[in-house]
C-alpha positions as CSV (number, residue, x, y, z in Angstrom):
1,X,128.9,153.1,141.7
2,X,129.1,156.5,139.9
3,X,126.9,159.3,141.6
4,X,127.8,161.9,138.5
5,X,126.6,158.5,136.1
6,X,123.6,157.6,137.8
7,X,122.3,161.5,138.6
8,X,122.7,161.9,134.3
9,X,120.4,158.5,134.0
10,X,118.0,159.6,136.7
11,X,118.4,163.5,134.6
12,X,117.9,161.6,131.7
13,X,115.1,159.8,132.2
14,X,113.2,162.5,133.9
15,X,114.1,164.2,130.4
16,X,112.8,161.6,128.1
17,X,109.7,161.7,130.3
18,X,109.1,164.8,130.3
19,X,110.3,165.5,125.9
20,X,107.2,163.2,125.7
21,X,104.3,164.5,127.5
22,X,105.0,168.1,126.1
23,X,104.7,166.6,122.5
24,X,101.6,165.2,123.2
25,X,100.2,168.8,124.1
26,X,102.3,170.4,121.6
27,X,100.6,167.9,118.8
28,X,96.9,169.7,119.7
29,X,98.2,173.1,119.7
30,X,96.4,175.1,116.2
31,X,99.7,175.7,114.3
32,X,100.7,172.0,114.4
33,X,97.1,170.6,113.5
34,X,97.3,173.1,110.5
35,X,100.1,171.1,109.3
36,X,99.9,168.3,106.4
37,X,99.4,165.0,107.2
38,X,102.8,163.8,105.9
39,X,104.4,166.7,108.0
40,X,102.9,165.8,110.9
41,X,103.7,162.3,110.7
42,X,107.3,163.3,110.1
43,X,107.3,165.9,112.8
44,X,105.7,163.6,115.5
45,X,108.4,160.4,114.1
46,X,111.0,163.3,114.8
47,X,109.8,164.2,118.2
48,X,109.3,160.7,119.3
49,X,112.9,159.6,117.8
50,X,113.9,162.0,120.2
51,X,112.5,160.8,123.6
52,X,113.7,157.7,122.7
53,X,117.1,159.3,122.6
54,X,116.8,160.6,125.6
55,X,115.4,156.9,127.0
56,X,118.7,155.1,125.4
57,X,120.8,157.9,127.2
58,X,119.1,157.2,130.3
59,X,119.7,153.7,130.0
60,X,123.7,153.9,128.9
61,X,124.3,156.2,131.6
62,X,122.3,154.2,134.4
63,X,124.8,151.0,133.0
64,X,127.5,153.0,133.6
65,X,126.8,154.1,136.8
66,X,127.1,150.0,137.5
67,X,130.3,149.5,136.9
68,X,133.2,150.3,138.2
69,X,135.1,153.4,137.1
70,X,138.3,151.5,136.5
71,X,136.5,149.4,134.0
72,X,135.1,152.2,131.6
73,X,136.8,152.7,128.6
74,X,137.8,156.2,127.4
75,X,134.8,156.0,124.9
76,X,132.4,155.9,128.0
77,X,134.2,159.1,129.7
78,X,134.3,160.8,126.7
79,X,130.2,160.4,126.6
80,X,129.4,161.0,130.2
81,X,131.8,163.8,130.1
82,X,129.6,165.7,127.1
83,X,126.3,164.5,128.5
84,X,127.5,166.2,132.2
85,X,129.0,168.8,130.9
């Protein structure tokens, strides 16, 4: 099991977690209620696509942190290298 893998899904998900709860106050602050509908929607799509990001990052990296280093291909190191960095 990789520590430096399973610390970035744990990171991660504490992330995606956290990116979520501050959209939902960030929705009922005045600027954002002053926005058009269609913005908002778009705005909100945008901010949830990103905790789900965060949530599909969490989950690669906690796979990862599975297996055994030997076994990842240079593809995986090149990710959990950028997301450790």
């Amino acid at each position: 099991m990789s520590t430096a893998a399973f610390a970035a899904s744990v990171t991660h998900a504490l992330v995606a977690v956290g990116h979520t709860v501050h959209g939902v106050n960030t929705f009922s602050l005045p600027p954002f209620r002053s926005l058009t509908a269609l913005l908002a929607c778009y705005a909100k799509a945008g901010w949830y696509q990103g905790s789900a990001f965060f949530t599909i990052l969490a989950l690669y990296t906690y796979q990862l942190s599975k297996k055994p280093a030997a076994s990842w291909t240079q593809i995986d190191r090149a990710i959990l290298g950028m997301l450790v960095a």
